[in-house]
C-alpha positions in Angstrom: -10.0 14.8 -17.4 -12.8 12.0 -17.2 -12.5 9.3 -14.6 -10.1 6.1 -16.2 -9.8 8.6 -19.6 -6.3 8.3 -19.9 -5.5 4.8 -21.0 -2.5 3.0 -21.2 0.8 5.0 -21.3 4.8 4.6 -21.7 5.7 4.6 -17.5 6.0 3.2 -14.6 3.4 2.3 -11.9 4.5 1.3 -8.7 1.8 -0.7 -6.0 2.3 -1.2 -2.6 0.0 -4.1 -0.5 -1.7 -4.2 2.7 -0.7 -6.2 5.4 -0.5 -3.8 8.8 3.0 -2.8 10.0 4.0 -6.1 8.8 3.9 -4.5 5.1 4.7 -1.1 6.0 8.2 -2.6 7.0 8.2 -5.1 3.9 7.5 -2.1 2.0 10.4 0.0 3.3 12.7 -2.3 2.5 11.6 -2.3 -1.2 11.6 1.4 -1.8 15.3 1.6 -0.4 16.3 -1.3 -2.9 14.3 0.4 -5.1 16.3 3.7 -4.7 19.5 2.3 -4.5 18.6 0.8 -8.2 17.6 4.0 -9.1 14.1 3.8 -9.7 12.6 6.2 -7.5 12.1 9.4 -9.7 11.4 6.4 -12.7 8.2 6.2 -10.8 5.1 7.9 -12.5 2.9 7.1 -9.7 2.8 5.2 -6.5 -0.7 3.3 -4.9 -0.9 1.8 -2.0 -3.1 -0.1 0.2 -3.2 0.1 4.2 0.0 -0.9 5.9 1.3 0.1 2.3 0.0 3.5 2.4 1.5 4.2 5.8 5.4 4.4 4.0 3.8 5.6 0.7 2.9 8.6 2.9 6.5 8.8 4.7 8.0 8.8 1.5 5.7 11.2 -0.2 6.2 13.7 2.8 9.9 13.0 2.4 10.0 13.6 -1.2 11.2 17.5 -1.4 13.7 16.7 0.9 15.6 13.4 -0.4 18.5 15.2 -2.2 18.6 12.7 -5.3 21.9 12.7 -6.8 22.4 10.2 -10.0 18.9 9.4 -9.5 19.7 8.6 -5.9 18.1 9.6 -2.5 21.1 10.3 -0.6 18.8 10.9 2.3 16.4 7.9 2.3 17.3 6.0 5.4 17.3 9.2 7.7 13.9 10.8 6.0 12.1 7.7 5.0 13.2 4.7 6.7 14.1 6.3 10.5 10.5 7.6 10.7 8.8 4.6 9.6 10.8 2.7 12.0 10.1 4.9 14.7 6.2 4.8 14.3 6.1 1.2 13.8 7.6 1.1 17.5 3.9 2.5 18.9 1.4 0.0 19.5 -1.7 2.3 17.5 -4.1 0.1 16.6 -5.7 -1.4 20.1 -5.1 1.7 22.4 -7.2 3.3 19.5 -9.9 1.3 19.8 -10.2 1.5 24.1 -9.8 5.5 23.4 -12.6 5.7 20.7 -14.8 3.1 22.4 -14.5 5.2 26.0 -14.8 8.7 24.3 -18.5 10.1 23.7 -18.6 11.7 20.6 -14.9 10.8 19.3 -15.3 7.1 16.5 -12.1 4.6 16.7 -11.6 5.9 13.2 -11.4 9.4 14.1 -8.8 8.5 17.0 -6.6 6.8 14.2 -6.6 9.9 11.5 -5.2 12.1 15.0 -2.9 8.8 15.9 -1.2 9.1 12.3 -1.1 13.0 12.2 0.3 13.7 15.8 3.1 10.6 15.7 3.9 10.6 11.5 2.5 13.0 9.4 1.7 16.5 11.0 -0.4 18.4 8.7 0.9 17.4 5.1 -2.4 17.7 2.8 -3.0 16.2 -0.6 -2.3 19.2 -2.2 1.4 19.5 -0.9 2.2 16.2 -2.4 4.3 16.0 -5.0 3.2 16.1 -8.9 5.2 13.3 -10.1 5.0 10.5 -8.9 1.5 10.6 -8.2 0.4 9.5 -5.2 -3.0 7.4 -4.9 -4.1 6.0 -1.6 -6.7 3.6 -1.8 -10.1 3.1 0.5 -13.1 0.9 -0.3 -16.5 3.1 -0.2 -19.6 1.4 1.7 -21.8 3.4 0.3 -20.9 2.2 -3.0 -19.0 -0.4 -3.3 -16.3 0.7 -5.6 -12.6 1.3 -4.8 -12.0 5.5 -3.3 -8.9 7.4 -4.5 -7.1 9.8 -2.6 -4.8 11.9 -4.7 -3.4 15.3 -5.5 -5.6 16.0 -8.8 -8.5 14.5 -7.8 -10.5 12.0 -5.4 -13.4 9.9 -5.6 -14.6 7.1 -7.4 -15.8 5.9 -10.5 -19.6 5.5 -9.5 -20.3 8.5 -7.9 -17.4 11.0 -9.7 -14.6 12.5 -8.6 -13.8 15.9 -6.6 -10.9 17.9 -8.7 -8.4 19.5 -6.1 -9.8 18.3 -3.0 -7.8 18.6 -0.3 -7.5 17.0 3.2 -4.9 15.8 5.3 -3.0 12.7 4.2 -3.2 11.4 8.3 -6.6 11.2 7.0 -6.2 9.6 3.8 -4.0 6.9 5.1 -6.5 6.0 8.1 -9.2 5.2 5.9 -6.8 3.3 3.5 -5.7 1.1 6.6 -9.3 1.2 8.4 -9.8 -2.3 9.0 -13.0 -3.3 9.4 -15.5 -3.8 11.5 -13.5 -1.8 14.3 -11.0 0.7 12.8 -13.6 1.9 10.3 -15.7 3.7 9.0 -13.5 7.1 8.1 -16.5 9.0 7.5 -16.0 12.3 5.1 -18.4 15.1 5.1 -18.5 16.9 1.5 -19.9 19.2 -0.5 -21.9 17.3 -3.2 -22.1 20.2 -5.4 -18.0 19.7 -6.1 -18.4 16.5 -7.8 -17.9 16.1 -11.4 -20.1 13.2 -13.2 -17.6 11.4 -15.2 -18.8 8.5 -17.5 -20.1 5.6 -16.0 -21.1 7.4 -12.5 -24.3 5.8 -12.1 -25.0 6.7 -8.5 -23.9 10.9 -9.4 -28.0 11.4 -8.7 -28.0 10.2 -5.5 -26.7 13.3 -3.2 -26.6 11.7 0.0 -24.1 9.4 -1.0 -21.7 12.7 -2.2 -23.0 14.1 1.1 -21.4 11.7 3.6 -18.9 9.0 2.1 -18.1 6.3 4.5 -15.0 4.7 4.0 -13.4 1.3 4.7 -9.4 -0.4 4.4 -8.3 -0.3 0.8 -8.3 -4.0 0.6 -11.8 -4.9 0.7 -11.5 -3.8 -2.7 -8.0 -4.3 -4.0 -5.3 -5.3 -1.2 -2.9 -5.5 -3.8 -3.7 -1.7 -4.4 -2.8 -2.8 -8.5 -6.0 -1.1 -9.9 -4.6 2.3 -10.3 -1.7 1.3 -12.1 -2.3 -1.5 -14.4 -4.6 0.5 -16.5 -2.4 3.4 -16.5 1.2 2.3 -17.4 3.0 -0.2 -19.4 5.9 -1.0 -16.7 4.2 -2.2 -13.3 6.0 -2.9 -10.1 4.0 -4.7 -7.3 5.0 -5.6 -3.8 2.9 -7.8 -1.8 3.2 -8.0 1.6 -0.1 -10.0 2.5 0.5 -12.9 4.6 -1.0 -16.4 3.0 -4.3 -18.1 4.1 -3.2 -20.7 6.6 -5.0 -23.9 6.5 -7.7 -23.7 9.7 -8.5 -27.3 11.6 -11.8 -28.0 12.7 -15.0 -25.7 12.8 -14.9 -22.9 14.2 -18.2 -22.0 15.9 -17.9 -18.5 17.0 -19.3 -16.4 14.6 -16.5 -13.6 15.5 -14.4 -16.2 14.3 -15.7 -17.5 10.9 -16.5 -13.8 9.6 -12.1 -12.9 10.4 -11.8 -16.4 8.8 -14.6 -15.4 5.7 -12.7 -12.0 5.2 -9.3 -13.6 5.0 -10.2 -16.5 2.2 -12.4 -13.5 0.4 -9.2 -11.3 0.2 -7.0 -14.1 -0.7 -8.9 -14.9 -3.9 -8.9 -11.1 -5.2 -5.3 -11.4 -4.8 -5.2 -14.5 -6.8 -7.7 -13.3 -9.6 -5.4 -10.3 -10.1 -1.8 -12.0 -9.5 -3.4 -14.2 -12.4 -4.5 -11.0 -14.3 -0.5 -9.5 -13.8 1.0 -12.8 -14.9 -1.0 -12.4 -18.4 -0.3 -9.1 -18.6 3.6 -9.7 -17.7 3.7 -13.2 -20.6 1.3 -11.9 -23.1 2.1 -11.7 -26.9 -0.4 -8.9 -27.5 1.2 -5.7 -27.7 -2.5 -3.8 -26.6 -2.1 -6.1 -23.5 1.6 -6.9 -22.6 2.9 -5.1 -19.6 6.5 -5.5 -18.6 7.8 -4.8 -15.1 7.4 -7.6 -12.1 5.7 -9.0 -8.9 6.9 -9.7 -5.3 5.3 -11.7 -2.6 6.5 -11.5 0.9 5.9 -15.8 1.7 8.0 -16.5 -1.9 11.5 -18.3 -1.2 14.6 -16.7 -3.0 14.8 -19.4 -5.6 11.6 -17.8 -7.2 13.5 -15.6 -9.0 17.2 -17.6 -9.2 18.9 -13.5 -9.7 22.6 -14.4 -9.5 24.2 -12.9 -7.0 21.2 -12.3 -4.7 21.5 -12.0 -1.2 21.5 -15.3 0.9 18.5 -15.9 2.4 18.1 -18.8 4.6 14.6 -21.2 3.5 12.7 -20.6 6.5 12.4 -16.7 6.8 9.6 -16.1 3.7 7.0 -17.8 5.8 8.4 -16.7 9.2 8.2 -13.2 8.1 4.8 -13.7 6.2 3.3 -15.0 9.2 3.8 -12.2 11.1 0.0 -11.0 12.1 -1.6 -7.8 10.0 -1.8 -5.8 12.8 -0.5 -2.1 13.4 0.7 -2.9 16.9 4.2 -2.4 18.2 7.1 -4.6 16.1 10.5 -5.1 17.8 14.0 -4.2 16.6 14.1 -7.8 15.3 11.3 -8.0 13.5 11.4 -4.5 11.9 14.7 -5.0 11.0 14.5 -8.5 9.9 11.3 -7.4 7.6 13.2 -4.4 5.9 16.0 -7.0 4.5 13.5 -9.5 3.3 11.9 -6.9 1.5 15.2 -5.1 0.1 16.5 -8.8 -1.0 13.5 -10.0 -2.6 12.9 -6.7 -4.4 16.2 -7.2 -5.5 15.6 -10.4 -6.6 12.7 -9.2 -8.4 14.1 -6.3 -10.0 17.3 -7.5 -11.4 15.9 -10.6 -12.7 12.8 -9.6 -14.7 12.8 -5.8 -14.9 16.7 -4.4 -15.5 20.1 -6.4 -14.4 21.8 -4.3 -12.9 25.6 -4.3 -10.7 24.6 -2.3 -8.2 26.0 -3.8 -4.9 23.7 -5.2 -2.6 24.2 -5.8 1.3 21.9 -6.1 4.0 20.3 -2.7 5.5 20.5 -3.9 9.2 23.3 -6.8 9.0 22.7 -8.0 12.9 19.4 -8.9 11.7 20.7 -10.2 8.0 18.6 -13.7 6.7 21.3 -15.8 5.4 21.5 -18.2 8.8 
């Protein structure tokens, strides 16, 4: 099937955001409100971004083994939630970096893809994950510019083509979704060119090189929302957002270490504005070739956004609190892991009930010593 061929279709996308551990959590938390409303095998196929991709990955591993019942994983907390909380106990990211720095002949992003296969994933490949949903994890290619796909049928991207059936280990598809640069990437792939398909609009197929070696970068230099895949694709979209806001930043900053983390932080927020505008179009439109239903979450919006009755009580403070965690995949406490599950079950919630499907499903708090209503 040519790249982008399929066009719009009755379904459901699901996207998951960037935002280090801080989203993986956020994330968790919406997948088990998400399951306990049912609409886990709804799902037609799951992207993610980064910290995104990191519980994508737990849940996609998991999947065989969730024993739905009434459309319900009655194992989601023990095979889903208990390992993401587990991992997001290891402080990866900066022993990562002193290992690949100190190592001859062993990259940072090398020492990441063995970080997430020996602590999280094992060997699970893209081939062993399931056919529905479909799973896409999302990287940003150097060499071209344009948004890499990880996925079961097929990887690449639009301008050099795709590679039907390739298969590598998801540890390694995650690290180059979440390889922040300058320091946790590039995830460097070496391939055989000659498995590439030209698809229309690959106008860099005749360069070889760049199927040779494909260097690859965090997800959300292209797309931190990790929306592309979806929006295109179905004509129900669900999209959690776990990226913290651009703070305001007093005085200049004259280190040049610090303006380009400052640059790269105001250039991803206004993708994620251009395409929360693009959504909000899509979600009010009166054209049926461009209306979308489904809804959007963002981890720094207050409970009131939504007014769902009979939400969970959350008190005003904890949306930026919780946003304002830093993106980094570093160890989280009990606290903070437990405190960022809730947010995300409540607001997804929120989210779900008031612009997607009401539904009477009861709702409590996942971890009530760390509930948000005080």
């Amino acid at each position: 099937m040519p790249f982008g061929s399929e066009g719009v279709q009755d379904g459901v996308g699901l996207a998951l955001s960037g935002g280090g551990f801080r989203a993986t959590l956020f994330h968790a938390g919406a997948l088990w409100r998400l399951n306990e409303l049912r609409w886990l095998p709804r799902l037609d196929r799951v992207s993610s971004v980064s910290g995104g991709s990191i519980a994508t990955a737990v849940l996609a591993k998991a999947w065989p083994a969730l024993e739905f019942r009434d459309n319900v994983a009655t194992r989601f907390r023990e095979a889903v939630v208990e390992p993401i909380l587990k991992f997001t106990k290891r402080n990866v990211d900066t022993p990562s970096i002193v290992k690949g720095a100190l190592t001859p002949g062993r990259s940072i992003a090398e020492v990441m893809v063995a970080q997430y296969r020996n602590q999280l994933l094992g060997d699970f490949r893209l081939q062993q994950l399931p056919d529905r949903p479909l799973f896409v994890f999302v990287a940003t290619n150097l060499g071209t510019g344009a948004m890499w796909r990880f996925g079961k049928p097929y990887s690449g991207d639009y301008r050099l083509g795709l590679i039907h059936g390739y298969d590598c280990d998801v540890a390694t598809a995650v690290a180059a979704s979440a390889a922040f640069p300058p320091v946790l990437s590039p995830v460097v792939l070496r391939l055989d060119p000659d498995r590439f398909t030209q698809t229309k609009g690959a106008d860099l197929f005749d360069h070889r090189e760049l199927r040779k070696v494909v260097a690859l970068a965090d997800g959300g230099v292209y797309d931190n929302m990790g929306v592309q895949p979806i929006w295109d694709r179905y004509r129900t979209l669900l999209v959690s957002d776990a990226g913290g806001p651009a703070s305001m930043q007093f005085g200049p900053k004259r280190m040049w270490w610090n303006q380009l983390h400052r640059a790269y932080g105001l250039t991803i927020e206004q993708d994620r504005d251009l395409r929360r505008r693009i959504l909000y179009k899509a979600f009010t439109s009166h054209d049926p070739k461009e209306k979308r239903s489904g809804t959007y979450w963002l981890i720094a919006w207050p409970m009131e956004k939504f007014n769902t009755e009979h939400a969970l009580l959350v008190a005003k403070d904890w949306p930026r609190t919780l946003s304002e965690i830093p993106t980094r995949l570093t160890r989280f406490t009990d606290e903070e892991q437990q405190r960022l599950i809730n947010w995300g079950y409540a607001l997804t919630d929120a989210a779900i009930r008031r612009r997607v499907e009401p539904s009477d499903v009861p709702t409590q708090w996942p971890f009530a010593d760390y509930r948000l209503d005080a």
